[in-house]
C-alpha positions in Angstrom: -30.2 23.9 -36.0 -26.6 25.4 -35.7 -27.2 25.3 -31.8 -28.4 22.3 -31.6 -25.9 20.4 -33.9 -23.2 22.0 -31.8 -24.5 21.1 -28.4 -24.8 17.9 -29.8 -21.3 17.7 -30.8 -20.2 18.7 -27.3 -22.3 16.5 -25.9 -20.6 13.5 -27.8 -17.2 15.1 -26.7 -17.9 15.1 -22.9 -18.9 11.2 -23.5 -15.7 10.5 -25.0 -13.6 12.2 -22.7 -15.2 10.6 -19.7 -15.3 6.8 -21.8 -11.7 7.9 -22.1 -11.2 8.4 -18.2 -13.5 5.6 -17.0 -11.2 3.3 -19.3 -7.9 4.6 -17.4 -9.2 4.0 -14.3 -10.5 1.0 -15.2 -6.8 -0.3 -16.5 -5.4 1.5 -13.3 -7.3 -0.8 -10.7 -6.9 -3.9 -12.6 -3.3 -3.1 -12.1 -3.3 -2.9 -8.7 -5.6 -5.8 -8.7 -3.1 -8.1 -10.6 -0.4 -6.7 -7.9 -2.1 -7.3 -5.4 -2.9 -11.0 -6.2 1.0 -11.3 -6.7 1.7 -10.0 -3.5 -1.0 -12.7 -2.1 0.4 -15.3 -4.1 4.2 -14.6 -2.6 2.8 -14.2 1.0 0.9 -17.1 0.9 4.5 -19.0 -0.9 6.3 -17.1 2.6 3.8 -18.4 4.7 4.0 -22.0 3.9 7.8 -22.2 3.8 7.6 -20.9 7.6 5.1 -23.3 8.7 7.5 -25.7 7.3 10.6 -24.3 9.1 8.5 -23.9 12.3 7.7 -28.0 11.9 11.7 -28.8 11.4 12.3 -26.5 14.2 9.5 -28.2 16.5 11.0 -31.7 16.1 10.7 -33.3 19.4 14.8 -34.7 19.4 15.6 -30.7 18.5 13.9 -29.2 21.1 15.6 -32.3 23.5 18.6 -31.3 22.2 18.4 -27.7 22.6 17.0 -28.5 26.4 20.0 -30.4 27.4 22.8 -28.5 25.6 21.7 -24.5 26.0 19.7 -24.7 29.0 21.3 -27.4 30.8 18.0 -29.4 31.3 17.8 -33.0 32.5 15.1 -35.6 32.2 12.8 -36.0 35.0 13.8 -38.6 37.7 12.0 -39.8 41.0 15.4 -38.7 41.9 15.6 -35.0 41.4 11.5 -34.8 41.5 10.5 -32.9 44.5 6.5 -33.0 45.6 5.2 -30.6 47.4 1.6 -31.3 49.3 -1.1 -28.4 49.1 -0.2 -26.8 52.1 2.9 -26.2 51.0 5.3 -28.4 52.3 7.3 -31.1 50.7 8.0 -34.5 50.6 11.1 -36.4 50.7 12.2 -37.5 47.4 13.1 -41.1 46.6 16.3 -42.3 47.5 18.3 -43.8 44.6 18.9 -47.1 43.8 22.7 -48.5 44.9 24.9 -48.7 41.9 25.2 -52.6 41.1 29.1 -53.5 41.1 30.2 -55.8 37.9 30.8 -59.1 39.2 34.5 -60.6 39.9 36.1 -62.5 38.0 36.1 -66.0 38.4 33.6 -66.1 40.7 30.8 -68.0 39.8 27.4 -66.5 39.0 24.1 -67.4 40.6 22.7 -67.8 37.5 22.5 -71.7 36.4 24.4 -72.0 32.6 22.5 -73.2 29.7 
């Protein structure tokens, strides 16, 4: 009876001890649960404030800007717009337009006054 009361008793102790470590490790990975959710939680916050950064950036009269000030860059013209046929060779651009000269002073206009 001795026997079996005492393997019994070690029995109950080995259950403990491993209720005892299963609990730990059960507190340990809700930890690193509850971490990792922050960490999700502050990437996600990081990732929306860059989207909106990238859409003020993206503005079409900021990227214009940036064109004509950093790189140089000009609106397309039939002017400066060269075409070039499939085999390669290209065609004469448009000529401009004359510049108009303002009208004299005094002189009358063709319009008729209203």
């Amino acid at each position: 009876m001795a026997r079996i009361n005492l393997l019994l008793l070690l029995a109950v102790i080995a259950t403990a001890l491993y209720l005892v470590h299963t609990q730990y490790q059960s507190r340990q990975l809700y930890t690193e649960f509850d971490r990792a959710q922050q960490e999700a939680r502050k990437l996600e916050t990081e990732h929306d404030r860059l989207q909106v950064e990238k859409r003020a950036q993206a503005t079409p009269l900021r990227v214009e800007k940036l064109a004509k000030e950093q790189l140089q860059m000009r609106t397309a013209s039939p002017a400066i717009t060269q075409y070039v046929r499939p085999d390669g060779s290209v065609i004469p651009a448009v000529a401009p337009l004359p510049p108009t000269t303002p009208a004299k002073p005094g002189v009358a206009s063709a319009r008729p006054a209203r």
